[in-house]
ZAMARGU-4260 file (C-alpha; in steps of 0.2 Angstrom, whole numbers, plus 5000, padded with zeros to 4 digits):
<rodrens>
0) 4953/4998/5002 | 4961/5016/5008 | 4950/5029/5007 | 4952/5044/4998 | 4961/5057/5009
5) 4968/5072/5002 | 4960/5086/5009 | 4954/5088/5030 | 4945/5103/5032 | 4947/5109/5050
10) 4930/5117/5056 | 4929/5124/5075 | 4912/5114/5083 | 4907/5129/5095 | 4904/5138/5078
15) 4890/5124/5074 | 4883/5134/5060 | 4899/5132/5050 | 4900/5114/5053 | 4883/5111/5039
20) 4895/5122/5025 | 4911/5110/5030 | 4898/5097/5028 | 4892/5102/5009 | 4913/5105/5005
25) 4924/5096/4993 | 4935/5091/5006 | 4939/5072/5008 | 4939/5073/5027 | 4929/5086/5039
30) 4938/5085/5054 | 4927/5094/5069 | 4938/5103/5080 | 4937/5103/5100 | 4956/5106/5104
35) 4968/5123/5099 | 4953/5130/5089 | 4941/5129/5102 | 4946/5142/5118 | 4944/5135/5135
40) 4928/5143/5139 | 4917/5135/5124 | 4925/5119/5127 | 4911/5110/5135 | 4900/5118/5121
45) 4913/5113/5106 | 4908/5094/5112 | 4891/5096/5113 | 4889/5102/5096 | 4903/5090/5089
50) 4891/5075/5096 | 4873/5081/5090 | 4883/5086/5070 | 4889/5068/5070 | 4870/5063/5074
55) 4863/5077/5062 | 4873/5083/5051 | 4873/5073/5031 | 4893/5071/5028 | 4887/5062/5010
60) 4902/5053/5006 | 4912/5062/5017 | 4923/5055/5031 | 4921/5063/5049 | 4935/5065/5059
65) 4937/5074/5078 | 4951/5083/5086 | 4952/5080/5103 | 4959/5088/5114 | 4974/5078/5123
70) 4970/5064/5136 | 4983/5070/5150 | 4970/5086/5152 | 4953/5085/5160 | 4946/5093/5145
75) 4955/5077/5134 | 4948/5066/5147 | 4929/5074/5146 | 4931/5074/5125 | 4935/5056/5122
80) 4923/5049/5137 | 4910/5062/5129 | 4914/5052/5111 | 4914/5033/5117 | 4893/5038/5123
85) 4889/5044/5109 | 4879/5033/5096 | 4888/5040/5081 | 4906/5039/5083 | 4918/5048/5069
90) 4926/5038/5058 | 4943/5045/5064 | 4948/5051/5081 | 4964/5063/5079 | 4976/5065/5092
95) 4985/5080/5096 | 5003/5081/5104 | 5005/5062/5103 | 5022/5059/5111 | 5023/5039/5113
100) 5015/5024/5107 | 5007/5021/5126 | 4997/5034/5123 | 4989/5026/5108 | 4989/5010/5116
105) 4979/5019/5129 | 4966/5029/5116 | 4965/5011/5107 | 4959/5001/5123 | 4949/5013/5131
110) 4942/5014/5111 | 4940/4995/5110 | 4934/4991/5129 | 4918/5003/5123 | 4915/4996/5107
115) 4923/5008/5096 | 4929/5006/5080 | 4937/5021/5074 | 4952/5025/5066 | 4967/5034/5073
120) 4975/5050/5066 | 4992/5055/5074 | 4997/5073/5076 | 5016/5074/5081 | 5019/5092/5089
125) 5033/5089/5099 | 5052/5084/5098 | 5051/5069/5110 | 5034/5064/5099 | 5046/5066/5082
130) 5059/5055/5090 | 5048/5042/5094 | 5039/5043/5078 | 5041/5026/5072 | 5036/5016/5087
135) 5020/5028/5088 | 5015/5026/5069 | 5017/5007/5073 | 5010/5006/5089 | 4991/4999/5084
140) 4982/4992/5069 | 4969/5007/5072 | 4982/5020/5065 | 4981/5027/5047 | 4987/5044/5048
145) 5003/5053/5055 | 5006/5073/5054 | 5019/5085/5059 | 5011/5101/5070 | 5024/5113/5066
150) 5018/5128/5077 | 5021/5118/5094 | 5035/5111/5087 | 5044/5127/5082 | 5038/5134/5097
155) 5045/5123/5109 | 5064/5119/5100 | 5065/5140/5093 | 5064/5137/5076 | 5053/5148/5061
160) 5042/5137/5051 | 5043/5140/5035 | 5048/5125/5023 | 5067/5124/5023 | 5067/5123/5042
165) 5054/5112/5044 | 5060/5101/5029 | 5070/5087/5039 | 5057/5086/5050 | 5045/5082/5038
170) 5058/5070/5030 | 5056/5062/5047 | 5039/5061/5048 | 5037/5054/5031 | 5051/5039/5034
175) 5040/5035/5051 | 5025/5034/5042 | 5031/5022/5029 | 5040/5012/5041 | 5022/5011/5051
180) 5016/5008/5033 | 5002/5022/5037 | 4999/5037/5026 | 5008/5055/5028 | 4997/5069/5028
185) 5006/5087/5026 | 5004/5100/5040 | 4992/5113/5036 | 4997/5133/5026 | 4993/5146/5036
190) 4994/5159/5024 | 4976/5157/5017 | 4976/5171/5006 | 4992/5165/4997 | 4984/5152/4985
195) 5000/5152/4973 | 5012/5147/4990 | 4999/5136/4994 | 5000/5125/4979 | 5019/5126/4978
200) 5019/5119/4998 | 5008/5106/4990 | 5020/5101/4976 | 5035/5099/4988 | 5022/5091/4999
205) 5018/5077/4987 | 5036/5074/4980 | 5040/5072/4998 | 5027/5057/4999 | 5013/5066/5009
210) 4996/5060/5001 | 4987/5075/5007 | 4987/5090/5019 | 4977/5099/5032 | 4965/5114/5029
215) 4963/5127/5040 | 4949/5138/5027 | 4938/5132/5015 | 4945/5141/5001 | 4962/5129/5004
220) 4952/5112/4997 | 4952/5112/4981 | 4970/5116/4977 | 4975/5103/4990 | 4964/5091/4981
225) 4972/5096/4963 | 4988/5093/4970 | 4985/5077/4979 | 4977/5071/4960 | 4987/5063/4950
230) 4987/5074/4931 | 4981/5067/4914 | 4999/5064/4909 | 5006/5055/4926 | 4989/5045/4924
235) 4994/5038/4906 | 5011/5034/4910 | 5006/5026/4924 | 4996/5013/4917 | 5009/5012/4903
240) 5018/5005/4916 | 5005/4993/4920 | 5002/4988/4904 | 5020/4984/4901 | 5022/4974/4916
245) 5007/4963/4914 | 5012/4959/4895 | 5033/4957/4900 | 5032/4948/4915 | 5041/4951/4932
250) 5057/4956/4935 | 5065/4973/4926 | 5055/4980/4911 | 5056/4992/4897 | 5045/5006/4894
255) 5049/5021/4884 | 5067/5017/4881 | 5069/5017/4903 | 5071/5001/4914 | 5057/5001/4928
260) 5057/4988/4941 | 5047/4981/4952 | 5044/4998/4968 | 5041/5008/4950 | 5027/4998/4946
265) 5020/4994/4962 | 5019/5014/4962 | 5012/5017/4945 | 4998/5004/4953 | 4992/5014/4965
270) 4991/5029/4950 | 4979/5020/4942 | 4969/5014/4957 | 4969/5033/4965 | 4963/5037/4946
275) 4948/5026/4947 | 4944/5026/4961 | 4941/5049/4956 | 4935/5041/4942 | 4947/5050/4932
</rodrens>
């Protein structure tokens, strides 16, 4: 069964007394963060720290995931030899700038020659990593994420970054992810003090097909998780659906005067499940 992932809450690990209050959040994912949030001169202690809160630190129910930085740099190659010692992996291993499915063929054998068993989380930064999207999100059975950085990404082609530029890019990353059959998770808001642009993002995040979205501050959690929750009234329609399909058989069914067919329900499914599963 998927896990739960709405919400990844970014914390930098050479700030370690942060790391406890990421720890205690309501966000699905803590993602401990050694790469772009970490300058070059705390490096080494960003990894330190990152291994001794995976040791230490109680995540509950949490999952852990860790941003590395990338393997063609020495400071990618020290962060993921560092990780495959340690005696507590995370349960996700996120990797920035990916730009083709070698390199996830490499992270997943160096991963599984050393007995590791975490997950794989995708960050697509680049032009050459959005064109090869869909081989990379297919590329192992250890993948179950896929994002769209768009801050290199803008950097490099010259583009802004609001929403309307970045819109077919996203479209792309989404039609990867599904034909990878991985889960799309949308690109963190930088604006952290604009809560009402922050949920509107999420509401064109999620008709889009993202299941979730990065956070970069801890007051961005709860919205995400609001908007990645399915409400009280798609909730009863959804398992309307359900209902009606289990009582009226394969093939196209009526509910509410509309015909819904077989991708309609398989969708309304995973409603329901999401909603038990929060216990909603």
């Amino acid at each position: 069964m998927n896990k739960i992932r709405r919400s990844f809450l970014f914390v930098p690990t050479d700030r370690p007394e942060r790391i406890p209050k990421a720890a205690a959040s309501p966000a699905d994912v803590v993602v401990l963060e050694l790469e772009d949030g970490v300058a070059p001169d705390n490096k080494a202690k960003a990894r330190e720290e990152a291994g001794r809160a995976l040791a230490e630190v109680d995540f509950g129910h949490r999952e852990t995931a860790l941003r590395i930085n990338r393997l063609s740099t020495r400071f990618g190659l020290a962060d993921l030899a560092a990780m495959l010692d340690w005696p507590k992996k995370p349960d996700i291993l996120m990797l920035p700038k990916v730009e083709s499915a070698g390199e996830v063929d490499l992270h997943h054998e160096l991963m599984t020659s050393a007995g590791c068993e975490s997950l794989l989380f995708l960050l697509i930064e680049t032009s050459r990593g959005l064109l090869d999207a869909p081989a990379i999100a297919r590329a192992t059975r250890r993948n179950t994420a896929m994002c769209l950085g768009p801050a290199d990404f803008s950097a490099e082609v010259g583009s802004g970054m609001d929403w309307d530029v970045m819109k077919y890019h996203r479209n792309a990353l989404v039609t990867a992810c599904g034909f990878g059959r991985i889960t799309a998770i949308d690109s963190p808001f930088l604006d952290i003090k604009n809560q009402p642009g922050l949920e509107e993002e999420c509401r064109k995040a999620r008709e889009m097909g993202f299941k979730g979205k990065l956070c970069i501050h801890p007051s961005q959690v709860e919205p995400v998780n609001r908007a990645f929750t399915p409400s009280a009234s798609e909730i009863g329609r959804a398992k309307k659906i359900v209902a009606a399909a289990e009582t009226q058989g394969k093939g196209a069914i009526v509910v509410d005067g509309r015909m819904v067919d077989a991708p309609v329900v398989q969708s309304a499914k995973q409603v329901v499940e999401l909603a038990e599963r929060l216990e909603i």
